[in-house]
Jmol script that loads the backbone (N, CA, C; Angstrom):
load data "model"
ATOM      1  N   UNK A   1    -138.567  49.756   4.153  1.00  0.00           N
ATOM      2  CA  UNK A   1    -137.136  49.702   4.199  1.00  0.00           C
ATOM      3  C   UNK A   1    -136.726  48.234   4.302  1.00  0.00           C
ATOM      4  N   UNK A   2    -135.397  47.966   3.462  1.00  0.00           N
ATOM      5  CA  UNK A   2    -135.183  46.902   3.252  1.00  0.00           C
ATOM      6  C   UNK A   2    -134.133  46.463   3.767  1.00  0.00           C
ATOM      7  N   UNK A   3    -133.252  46.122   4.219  1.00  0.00           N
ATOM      8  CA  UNK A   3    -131.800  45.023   4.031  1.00  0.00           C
ATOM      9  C   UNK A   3    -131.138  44.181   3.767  1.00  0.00           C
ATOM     10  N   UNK A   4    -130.950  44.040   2.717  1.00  0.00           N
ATOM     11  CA  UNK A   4    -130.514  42.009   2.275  1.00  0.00           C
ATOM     12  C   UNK A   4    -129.297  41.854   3.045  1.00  0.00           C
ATOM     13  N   UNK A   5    -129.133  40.443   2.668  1.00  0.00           N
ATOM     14  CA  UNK A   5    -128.532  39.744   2.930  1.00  0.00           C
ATOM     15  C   UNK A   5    -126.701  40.336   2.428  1.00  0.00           C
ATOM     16  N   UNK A   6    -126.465  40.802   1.318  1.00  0.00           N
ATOM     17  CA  UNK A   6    -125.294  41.910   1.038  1.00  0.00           C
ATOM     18  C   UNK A   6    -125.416  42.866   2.493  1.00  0.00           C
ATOM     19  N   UNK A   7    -126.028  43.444   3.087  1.00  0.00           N
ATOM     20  CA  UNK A   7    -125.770  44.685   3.237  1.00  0.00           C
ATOM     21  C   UNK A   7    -126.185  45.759   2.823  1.00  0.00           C
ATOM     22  N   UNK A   8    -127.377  45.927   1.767  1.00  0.00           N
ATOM     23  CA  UNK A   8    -127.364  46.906   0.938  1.00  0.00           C
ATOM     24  C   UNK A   8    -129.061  47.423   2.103  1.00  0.00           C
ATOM     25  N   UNK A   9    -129.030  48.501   1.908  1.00  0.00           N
ATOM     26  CA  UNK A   9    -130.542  49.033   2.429  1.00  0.00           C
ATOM     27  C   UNK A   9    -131.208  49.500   1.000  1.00  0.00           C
ATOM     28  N   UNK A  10    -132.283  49.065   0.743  1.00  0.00           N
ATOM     29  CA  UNK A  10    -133.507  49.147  -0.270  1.00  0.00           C
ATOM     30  C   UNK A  10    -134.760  50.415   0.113  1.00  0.00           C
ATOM     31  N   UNK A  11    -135.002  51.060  -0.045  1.00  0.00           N
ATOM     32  CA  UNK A  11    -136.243  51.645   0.021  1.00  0.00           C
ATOM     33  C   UNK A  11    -137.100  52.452  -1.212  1.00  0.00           C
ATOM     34  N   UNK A  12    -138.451  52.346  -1.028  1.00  0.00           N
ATOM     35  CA  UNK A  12    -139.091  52.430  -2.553  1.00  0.00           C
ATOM     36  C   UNK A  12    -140.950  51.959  -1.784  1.00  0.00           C
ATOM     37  N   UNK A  13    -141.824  52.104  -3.019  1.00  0.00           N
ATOM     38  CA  UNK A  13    -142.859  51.620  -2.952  1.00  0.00           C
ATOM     39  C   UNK A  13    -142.918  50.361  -3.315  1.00  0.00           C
ATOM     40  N   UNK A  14    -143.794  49.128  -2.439  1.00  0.00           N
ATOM     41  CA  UNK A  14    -143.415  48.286  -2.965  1.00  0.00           C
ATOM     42  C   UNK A  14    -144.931  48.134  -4.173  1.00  0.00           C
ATOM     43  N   UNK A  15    -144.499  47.456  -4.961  1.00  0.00           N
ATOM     44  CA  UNK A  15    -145.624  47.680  -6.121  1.00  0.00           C
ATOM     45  C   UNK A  15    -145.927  46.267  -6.452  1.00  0.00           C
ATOM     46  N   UNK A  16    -145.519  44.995  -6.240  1.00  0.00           N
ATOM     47  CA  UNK A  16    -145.899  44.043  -5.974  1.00  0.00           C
ATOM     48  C   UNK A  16    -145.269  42.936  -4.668  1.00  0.00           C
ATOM     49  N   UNK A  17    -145.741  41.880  -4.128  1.00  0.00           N
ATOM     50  CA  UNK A  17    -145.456  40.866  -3.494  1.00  0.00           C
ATOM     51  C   UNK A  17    -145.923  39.617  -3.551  1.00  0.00           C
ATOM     52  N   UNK A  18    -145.123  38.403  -3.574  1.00  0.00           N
ATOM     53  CA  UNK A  18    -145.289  37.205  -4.250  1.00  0.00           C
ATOM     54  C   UNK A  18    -144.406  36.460  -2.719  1.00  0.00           C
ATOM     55  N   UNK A  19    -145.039  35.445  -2.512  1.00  0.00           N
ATOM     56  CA  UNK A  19    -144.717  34.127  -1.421  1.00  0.00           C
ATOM     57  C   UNK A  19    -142.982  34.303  -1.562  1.00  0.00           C
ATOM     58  N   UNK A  20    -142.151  34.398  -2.740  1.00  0.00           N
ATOM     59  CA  UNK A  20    -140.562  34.721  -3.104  1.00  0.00           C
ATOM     60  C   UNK A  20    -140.312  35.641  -2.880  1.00  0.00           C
ATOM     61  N   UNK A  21    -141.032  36.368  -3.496  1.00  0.00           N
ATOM     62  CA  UNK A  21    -140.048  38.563  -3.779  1.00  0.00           C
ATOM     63  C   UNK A  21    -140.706  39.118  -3.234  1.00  0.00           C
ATOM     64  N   UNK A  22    -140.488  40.549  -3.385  1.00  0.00           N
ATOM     65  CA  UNK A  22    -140.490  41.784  -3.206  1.00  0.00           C
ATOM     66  C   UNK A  22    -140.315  42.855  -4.316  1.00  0.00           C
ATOM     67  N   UNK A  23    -141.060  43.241  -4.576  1.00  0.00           N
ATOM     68  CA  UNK A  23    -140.590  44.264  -6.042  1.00  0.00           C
ATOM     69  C   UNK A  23    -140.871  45.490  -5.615  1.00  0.00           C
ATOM     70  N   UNK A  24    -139.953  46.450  -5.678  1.00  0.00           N
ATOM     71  CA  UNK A  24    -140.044  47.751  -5.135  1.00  0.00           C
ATOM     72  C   UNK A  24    -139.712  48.455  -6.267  1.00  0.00           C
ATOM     73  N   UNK A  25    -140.339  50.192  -5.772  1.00  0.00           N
ATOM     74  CA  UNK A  25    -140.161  51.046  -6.973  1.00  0.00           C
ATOM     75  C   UNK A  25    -139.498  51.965  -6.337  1.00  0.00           C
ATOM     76  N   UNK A  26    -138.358  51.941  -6.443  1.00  0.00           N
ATOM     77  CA  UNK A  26    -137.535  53.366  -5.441  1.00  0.00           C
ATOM     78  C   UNK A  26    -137.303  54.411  -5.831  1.00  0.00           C
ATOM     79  N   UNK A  27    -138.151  55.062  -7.154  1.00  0.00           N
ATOM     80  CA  UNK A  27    -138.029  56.041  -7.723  1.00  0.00           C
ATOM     81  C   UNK A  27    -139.445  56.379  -8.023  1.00  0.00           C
ATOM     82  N   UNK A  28    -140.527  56.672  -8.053  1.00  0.00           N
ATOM     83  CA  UNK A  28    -141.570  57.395  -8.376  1.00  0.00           C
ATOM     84  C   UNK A  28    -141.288  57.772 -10.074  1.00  0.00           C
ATOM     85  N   UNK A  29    -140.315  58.885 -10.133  1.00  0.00           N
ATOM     86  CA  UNK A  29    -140.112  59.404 -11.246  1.00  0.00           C
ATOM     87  C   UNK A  29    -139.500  58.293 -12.634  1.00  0.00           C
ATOM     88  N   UNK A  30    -139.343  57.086 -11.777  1.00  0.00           N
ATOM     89  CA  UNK A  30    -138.773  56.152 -13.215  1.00  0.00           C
ATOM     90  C   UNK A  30    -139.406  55.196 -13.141  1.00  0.00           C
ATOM     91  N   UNK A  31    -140.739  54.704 -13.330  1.00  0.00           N
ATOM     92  CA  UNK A  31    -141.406  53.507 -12.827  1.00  0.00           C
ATOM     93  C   UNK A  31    -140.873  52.111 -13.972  1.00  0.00           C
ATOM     94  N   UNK A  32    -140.347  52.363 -14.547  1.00  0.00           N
ATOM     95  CA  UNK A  32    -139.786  51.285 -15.505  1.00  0.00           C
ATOM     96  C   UNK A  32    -138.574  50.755 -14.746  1.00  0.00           C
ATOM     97  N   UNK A  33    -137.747  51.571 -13.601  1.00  0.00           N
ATOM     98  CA  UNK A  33    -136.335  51.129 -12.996  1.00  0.00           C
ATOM     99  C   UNK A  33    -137.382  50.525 -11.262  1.00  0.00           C
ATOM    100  N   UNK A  34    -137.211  49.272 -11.187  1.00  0.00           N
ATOM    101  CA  UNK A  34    -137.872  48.649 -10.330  1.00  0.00           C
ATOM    102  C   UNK A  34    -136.538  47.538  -9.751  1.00  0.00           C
ATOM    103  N   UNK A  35    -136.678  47.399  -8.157  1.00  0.00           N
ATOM    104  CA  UNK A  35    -135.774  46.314  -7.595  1.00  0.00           C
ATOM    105  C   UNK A  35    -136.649  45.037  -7.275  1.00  0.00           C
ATOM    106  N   UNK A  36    -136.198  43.894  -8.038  1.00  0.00           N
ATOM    107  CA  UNK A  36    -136.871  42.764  -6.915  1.00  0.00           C
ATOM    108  C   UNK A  36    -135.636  42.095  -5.942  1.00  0.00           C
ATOM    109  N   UNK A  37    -136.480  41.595  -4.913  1.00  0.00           N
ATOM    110  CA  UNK A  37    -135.679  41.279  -4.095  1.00  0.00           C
ATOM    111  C   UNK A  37    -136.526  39.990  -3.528  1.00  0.00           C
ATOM    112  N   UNK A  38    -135.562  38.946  -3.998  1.00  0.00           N
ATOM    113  CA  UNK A  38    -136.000  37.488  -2.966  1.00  0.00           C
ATOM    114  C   UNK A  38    -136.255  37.185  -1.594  1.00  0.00           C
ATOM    115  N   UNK A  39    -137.457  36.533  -0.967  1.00  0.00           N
ATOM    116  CA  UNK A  39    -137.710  37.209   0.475  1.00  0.00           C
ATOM    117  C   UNK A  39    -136.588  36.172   0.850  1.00  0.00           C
ATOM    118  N   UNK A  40    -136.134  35.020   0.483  1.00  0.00           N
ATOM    119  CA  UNK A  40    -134.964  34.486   1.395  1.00  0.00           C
ATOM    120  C   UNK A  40    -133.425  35.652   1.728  1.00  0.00           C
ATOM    121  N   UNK A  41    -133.276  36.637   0.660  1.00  0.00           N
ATOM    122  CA  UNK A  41    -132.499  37.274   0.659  1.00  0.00           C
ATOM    123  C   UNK A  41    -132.120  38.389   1.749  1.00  0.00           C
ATOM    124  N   UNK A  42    -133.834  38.555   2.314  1.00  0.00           N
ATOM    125  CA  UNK A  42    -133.955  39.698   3.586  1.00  0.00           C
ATOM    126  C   UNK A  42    -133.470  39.260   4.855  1.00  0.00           C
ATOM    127  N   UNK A  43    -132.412  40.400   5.129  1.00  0.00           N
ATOM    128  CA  UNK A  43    -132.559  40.593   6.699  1.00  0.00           C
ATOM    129  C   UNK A  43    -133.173  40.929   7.571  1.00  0.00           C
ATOM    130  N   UNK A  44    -133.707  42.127   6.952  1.00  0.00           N
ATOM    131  CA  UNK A  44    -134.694  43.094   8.045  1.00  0.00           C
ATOM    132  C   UNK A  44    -135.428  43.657   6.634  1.00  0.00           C
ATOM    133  N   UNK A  45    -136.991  43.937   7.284  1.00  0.00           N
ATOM    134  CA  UNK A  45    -137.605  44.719   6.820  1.00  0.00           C
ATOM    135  C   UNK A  45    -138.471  45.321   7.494  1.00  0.00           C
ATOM    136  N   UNK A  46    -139.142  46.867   7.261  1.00  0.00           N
ATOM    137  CA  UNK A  46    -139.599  47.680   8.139  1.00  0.00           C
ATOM    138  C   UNK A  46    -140.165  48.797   7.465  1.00  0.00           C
ATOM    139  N   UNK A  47    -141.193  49.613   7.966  1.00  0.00           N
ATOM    140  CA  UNK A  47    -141.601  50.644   7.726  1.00  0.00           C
ATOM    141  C   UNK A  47    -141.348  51.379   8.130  1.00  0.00           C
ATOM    142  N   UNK A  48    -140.539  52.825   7.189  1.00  0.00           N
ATOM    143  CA  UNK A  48    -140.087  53.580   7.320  1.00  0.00           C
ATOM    144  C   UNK A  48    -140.835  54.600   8.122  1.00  0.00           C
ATOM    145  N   UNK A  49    -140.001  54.522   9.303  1.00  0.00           N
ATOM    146  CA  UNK A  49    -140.431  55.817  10.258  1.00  0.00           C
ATOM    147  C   UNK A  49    -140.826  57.235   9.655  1.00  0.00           C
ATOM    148  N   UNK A  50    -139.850  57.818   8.696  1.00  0.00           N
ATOM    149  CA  UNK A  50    -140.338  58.842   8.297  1.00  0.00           C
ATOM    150  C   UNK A  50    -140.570  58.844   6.756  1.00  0.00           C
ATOM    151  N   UNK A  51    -140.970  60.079   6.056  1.00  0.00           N
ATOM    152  CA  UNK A  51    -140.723  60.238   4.789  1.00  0.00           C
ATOM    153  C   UNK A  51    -140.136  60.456   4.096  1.00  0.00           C
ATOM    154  N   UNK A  52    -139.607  59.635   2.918  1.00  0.00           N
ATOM    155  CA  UNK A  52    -138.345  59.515   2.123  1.00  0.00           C
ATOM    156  C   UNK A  52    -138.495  61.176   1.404  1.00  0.00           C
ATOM    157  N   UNK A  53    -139.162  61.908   1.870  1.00  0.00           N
ATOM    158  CA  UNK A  53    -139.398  63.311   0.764  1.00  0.00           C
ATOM    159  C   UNK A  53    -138.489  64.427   1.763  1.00  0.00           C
ATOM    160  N   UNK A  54    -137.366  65.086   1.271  1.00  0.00           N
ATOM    161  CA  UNK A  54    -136.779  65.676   1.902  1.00  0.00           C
ATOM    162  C   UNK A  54    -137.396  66.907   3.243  1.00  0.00           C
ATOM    163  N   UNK A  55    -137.487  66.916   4.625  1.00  0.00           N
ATOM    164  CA  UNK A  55    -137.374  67.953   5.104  1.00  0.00           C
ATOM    165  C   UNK A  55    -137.795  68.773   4.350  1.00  0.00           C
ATOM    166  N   UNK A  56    -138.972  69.715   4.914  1.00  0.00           N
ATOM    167  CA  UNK A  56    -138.935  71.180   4.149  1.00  0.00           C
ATOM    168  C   UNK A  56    -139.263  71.024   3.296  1.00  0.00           C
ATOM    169  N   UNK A  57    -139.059  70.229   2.111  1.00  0.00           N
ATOM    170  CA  UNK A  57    -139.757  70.163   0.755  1.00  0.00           C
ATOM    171  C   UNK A  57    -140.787  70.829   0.313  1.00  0.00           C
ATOM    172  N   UNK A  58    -141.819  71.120   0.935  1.00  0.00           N
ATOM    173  CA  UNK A  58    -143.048  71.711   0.845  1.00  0.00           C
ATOM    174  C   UNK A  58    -143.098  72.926   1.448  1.00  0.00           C
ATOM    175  N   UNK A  59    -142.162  73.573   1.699  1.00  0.00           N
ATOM    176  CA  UNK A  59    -142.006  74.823   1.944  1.00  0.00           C
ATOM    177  C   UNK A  59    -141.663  75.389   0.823  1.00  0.00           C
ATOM    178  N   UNK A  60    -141.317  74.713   0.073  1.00  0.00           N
ATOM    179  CA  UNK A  60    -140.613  75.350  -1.426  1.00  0.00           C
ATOM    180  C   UNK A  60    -141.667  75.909  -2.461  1.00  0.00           C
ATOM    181  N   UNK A  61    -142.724  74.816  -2.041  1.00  0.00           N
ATOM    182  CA  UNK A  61    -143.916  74.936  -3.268  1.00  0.00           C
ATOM    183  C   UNK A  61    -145.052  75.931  -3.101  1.00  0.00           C
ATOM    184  N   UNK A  62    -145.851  76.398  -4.275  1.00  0.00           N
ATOM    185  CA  UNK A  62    -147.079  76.911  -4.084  1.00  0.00           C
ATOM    186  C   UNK A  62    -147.983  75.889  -3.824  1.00  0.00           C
ATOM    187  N   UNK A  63    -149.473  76.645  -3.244  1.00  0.00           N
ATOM    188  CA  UNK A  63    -150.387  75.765  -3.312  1.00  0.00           C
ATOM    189  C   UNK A  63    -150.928  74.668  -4.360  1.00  0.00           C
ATOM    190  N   UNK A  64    -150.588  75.155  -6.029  1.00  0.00           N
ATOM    191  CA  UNK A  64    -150.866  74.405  -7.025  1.00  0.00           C
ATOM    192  C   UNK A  64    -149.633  73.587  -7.294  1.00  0.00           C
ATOM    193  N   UNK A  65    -148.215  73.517  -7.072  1.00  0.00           N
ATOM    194  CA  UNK A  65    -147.297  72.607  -6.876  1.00  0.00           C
ATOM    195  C   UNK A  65    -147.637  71.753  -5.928  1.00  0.00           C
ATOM    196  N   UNK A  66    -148.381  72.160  -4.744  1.00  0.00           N
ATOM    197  CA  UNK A  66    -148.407  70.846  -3.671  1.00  0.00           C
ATOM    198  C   UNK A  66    -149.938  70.258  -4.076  1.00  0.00           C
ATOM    199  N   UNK A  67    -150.456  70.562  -4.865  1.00  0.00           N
ATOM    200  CA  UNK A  67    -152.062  69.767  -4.987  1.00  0.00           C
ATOM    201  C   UNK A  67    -151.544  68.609  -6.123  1.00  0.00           C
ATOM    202  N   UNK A  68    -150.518  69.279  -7.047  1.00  0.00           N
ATOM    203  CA  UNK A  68    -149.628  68.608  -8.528  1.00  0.00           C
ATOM    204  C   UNK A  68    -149.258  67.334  -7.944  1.00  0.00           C
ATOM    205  N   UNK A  69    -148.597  67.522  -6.609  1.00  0.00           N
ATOM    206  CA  UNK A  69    -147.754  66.608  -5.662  1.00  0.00           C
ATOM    207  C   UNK A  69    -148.340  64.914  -5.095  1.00  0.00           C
ATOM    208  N   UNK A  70    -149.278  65.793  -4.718  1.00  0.00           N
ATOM    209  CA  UNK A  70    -150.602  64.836  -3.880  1.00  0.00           C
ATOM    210  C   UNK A  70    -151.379  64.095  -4.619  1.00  0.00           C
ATOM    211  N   UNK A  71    -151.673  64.902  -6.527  1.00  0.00           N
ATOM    212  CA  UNK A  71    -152.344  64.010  -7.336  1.00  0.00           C
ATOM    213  C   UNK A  71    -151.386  62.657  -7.567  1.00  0.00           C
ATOM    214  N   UNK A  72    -150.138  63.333  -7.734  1.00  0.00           N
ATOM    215  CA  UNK A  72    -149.057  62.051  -8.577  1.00  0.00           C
ATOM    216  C   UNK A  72    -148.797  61.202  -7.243  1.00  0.00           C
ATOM    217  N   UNK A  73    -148.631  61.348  -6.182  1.00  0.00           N
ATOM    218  CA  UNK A  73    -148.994  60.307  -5.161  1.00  0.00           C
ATOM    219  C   UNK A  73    -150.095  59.636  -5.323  1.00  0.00           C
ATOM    220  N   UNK A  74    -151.242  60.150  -5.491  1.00  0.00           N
ATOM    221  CA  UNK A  74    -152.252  58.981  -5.385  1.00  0.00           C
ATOM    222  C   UNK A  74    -152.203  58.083  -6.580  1.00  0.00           C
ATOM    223  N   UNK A  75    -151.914  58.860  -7.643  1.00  0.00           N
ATOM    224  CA  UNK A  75    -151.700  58.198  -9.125  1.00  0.00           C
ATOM    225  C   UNK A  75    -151.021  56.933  -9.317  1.00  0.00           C
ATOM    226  N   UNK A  76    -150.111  57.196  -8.318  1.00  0.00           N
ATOM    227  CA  UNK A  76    -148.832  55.984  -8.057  1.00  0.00           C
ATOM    228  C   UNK A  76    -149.722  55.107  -7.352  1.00  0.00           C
ATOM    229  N   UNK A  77    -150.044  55.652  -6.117  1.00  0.00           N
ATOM    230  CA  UNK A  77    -150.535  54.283  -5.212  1.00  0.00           C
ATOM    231  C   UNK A  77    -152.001  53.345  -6.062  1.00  0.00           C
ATOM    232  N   UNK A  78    -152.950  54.458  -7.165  1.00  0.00           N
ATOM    233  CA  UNK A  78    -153.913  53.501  -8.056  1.00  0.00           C
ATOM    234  C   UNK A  78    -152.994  52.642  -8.659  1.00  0.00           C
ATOM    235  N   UNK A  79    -152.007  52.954  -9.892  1.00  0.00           N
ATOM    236  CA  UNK A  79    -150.908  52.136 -10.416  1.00  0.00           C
ATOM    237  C   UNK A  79    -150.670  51.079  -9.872  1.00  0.00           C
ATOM    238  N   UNK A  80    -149.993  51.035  -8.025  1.00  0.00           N
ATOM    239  CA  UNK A  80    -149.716  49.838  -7.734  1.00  0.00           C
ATOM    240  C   UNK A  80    -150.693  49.172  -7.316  1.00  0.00           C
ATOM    241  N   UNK A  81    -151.810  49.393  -7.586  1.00  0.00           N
ATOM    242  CA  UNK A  81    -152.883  48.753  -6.909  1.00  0.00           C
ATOM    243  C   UNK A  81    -153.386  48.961  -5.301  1.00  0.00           C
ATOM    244  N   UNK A  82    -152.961  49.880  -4.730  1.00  0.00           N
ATOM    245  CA  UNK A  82    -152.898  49.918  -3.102  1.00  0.00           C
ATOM    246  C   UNK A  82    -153.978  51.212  -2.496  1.00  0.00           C
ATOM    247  N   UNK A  83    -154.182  51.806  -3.885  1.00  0.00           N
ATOM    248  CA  UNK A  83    -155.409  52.494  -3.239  1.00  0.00           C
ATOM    249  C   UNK A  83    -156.931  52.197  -3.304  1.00  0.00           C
ATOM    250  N   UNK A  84    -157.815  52.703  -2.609  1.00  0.00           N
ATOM    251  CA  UNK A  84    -158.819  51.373  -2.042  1.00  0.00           C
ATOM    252  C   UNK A  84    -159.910  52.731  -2.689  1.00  0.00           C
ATOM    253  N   UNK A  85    -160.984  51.759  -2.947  1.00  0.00           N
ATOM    254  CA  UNK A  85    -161.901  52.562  -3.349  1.00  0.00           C
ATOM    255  C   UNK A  85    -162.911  53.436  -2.452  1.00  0.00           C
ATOM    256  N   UNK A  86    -163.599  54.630  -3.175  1.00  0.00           N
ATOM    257  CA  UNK A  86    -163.940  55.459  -2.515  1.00  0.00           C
ATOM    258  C   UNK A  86    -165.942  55.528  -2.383  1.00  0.00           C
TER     259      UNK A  86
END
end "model"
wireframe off; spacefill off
backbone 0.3
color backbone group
């Protein structure tokens, strides 16, 4: 979780970081729509206490919707580079 310097709160995966920015992906489902954000620009930043995935969410699904779920999570985190080998 983010806050610049506007006011605005940011949250997303971040998918790269550089000594300047911050590049976050706050959509999973659109990996082409990405925010960067200049680190002089931050107010606060923090890890999100909970999960941006609605409440309940997974009450909705079958077992093969939530395994669907868990692949495209990890898929994302190989993508950004953040998952570690096995």
């Amino acid at each position: 979780m983010i806050v610049d310097d506007e006011g605005r709160l940011l949250t997303g995966l971040v998918i790269k970081e550089t000594d300047d920015e911050i590049v976050l992906l706050p959509n999973l489902l659109k990996p082409d729509k990405v925010e960067t954000i200049k680190k002089d620009a931050i107010e606060q930043r923090k890890v999100a206490e909970v999960s941006t995935m609605p409440t309940g969410l997974l009450d909705t699904y079958n077992v093969d919707e939530i395994l669907d779920l868990l692949a495209f999570i990890q898929s994302a985190s190989v993508a950004s580079g953040k998952a570690k080998s096995q």
